[in-house]
C-alpha positions in Angstrom: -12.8 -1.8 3.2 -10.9 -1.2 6.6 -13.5 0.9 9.2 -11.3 4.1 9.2 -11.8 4.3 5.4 -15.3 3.5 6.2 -15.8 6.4 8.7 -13.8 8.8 5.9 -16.2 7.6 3.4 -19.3 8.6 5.1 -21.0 11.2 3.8 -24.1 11.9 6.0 -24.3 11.3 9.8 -26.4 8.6 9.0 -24.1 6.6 7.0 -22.1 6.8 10.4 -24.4 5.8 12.5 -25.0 2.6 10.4 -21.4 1.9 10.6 -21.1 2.5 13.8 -23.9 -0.4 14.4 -22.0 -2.8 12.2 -18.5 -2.0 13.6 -20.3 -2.6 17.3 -21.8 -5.8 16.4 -19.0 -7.3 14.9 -16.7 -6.4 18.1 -19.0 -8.7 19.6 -20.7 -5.6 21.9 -24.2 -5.3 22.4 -24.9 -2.1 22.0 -23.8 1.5 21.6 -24.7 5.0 23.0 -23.1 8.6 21.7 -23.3 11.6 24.0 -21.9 14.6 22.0 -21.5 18.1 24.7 -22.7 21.4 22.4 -20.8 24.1 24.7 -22.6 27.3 22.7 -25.7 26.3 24.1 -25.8 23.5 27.0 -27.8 20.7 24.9 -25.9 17.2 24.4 -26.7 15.4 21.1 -27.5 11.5 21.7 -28.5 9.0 19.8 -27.6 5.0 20.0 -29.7 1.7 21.2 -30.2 2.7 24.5 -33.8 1.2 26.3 -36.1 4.4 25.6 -37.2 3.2 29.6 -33.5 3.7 30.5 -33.1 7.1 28.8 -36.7 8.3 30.5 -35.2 7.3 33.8 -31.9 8.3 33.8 -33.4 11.6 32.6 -36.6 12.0 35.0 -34.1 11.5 37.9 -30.9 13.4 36.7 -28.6 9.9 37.8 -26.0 12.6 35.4 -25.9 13.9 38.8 -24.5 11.2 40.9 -23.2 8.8 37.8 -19.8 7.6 38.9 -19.4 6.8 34.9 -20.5 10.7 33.7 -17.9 11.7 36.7 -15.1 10.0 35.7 -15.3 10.3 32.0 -14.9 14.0 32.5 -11.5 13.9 34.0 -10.4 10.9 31.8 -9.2 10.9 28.7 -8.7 7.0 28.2 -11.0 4.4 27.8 -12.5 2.5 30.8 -14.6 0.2 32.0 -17.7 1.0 34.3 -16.3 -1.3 36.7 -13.2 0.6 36.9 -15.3 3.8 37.7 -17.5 2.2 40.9 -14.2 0.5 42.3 -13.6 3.0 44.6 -17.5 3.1 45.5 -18.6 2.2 49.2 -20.9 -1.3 48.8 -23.9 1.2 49.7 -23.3 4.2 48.0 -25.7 6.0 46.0 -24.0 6.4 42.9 -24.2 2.4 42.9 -28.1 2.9 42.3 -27.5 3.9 38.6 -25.6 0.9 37.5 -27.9 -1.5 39.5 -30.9 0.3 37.8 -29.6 0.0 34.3 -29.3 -3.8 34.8 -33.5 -4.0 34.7 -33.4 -2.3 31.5 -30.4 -5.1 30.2 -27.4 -2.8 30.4 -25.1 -5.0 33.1 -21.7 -4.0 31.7 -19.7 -1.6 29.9 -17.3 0.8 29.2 -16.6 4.8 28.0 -14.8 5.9 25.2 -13.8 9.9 26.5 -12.9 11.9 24.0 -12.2 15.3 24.3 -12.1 18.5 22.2 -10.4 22.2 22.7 -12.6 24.6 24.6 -15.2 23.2 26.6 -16.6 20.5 23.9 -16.5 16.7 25.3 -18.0 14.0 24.0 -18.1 10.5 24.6 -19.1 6.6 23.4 -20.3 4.0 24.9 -20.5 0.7 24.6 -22.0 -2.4 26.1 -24.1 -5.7 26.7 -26.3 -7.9 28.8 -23.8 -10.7 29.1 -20.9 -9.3 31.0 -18.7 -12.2 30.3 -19.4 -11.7 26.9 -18.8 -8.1 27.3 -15.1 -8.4 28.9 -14.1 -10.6 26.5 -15.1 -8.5 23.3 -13.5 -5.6 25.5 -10.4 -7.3 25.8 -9.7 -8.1 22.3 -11.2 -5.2 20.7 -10.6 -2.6 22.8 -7.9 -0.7 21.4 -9.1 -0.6 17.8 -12.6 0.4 18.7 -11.3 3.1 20.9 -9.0 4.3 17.3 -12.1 4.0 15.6 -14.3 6.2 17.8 -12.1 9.0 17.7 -12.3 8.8 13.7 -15.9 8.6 14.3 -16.1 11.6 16.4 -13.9 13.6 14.5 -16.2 12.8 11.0 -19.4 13.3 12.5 -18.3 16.9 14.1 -17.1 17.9 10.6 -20.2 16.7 8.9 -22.3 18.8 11.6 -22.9 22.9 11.6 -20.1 24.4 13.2 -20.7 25.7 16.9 -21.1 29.2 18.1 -18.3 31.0 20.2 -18.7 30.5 23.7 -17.6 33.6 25.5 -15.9 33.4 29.1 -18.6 33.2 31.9 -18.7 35.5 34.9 -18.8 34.0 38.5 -19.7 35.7 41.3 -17.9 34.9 44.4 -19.7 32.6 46.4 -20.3 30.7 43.1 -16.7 29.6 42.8 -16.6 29.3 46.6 -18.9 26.4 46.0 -17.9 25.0 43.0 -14.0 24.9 44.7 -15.6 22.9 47.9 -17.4 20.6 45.9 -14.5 19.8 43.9 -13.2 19.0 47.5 -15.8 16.5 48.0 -18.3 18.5 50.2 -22.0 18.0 49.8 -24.2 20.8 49.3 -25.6 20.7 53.1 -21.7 21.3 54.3 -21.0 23.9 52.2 -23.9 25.4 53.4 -22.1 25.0 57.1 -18.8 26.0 56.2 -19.8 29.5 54.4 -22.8 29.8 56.9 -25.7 29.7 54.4 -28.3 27.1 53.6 -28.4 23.8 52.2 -31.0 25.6 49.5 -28.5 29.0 48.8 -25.7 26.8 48.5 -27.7 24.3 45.4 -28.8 27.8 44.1 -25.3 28.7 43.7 -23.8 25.8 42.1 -27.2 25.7 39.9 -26.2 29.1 39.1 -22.6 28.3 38.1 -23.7 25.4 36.0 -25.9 27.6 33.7 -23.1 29.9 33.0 -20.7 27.5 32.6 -23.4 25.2 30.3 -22.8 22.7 32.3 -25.2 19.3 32.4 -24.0 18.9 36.2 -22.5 19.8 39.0 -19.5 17.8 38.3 -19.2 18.8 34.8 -19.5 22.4 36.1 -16.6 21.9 38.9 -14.3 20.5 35.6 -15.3 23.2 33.2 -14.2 26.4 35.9 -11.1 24.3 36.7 -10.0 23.7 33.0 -10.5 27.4 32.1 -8.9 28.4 35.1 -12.0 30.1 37.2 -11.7 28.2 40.4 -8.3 25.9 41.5 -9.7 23.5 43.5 
């Protein structure tokens, strides 16, 4: 049996997950992680073989915040490698201090499988290893199929889980979408502040503020949501 007729075959999300472990390991990956984005009501549904450590201190720390990987996969919509997302990175910058951290915890290289859906639903897999020779070469010879397959996968598990509630169009005010447009621009919170003469603080209460209308997991995600819909052009 092929793995698409696998992934059709499946008849509980946990007959996917257990193909999804086999199709990883015999791509010669390490390991796997699925992030699915619930819209309706902000939460994202994981599951995968993640470090528990990792996932504790990614979380404690919101790194979703200043992940160059979670930034990019938002406006991508084809596979990459997480080397491709840090190459335009400064030696010193501080979204380098997620993928240095995630090498204690065995995670030295990877890649994101985007994927996604109408509305505001996004998704995406990942995998990876702790040899990253090992890892570019399963990459480069298995890339394309995998990247088939998780789309199949995706598009099984969504029908095999509840269908999601409505989300209605969010209201922002003003100065919300004046903050979410200049950080799209690349301003930090402390020159926002500056440029529409409020604080540092009134500024991240703002873009806090449009995130949890938006149900939005960041600021970035947040700044990609309100331009896809159409409430801020950046």
């Amino acid at each position: 049996m092929d793995i698409l007729t696998a992934v059709e075959a499946a008849s509980t999300p946990a007959d996917l997950q257990a193909l999804m472990e086999n199709v990883v390991q015999d791509f010669g990956f390490g390991g796997y992680a699925y992030h699915k984005y619930n819209p309706a009501d902000g939460d994202i549904e994981y599951f995968g073989q993640w470090p528990d450590e990792w996932l504790k201190r990614y979380d404690e720390n919101h790194y979703v915040d200043i992940d160059p990987v979670a930034e990019r996969l938002l406006r991508s919509v084809t596979p990459f490698t997480w080397r491709e997302a840090l190459l335009d990175r400064p030696v010193n910058a501080p979204e380098r201090l997620v993928m240095n951290e995630a090498r204690d915890f065995g995670i030295t290289d990877g890649a994101e499988i985007p994927i996604h859906e109408a509305g505001f639903g996004l998704a995406t897999l990942s995998v990876f290893s702790s040899d990253p020779n090992a890892f570019q070469e399963a990459w480069k010879h298995n890339r394309h199929e995998f990247h088939l397959f998780s789309l199949y996968f995706h598009e099984k598990y969504s029908r095999l889980e509840p269908e999601p509630a409505t989300v209605p169009e969010p209201h922002l005010t003003k100065r919300e979408r004046e903050c979410l447009v200049l950080t799209s621009r690349g301003n930090t919170a402390w020159e926002i502040g500056n440029i529409l003469s409020i604080s540092e603080r009134t500024a991240k209460q703002h873009l806090t503020s449009a995130a949890r209308k938006l149900g939005s997991y960041s600021k970035h995600h947040a700044v990609v949501k309100a331009i896809l819909t159409r409430l801020i052009l950046p």
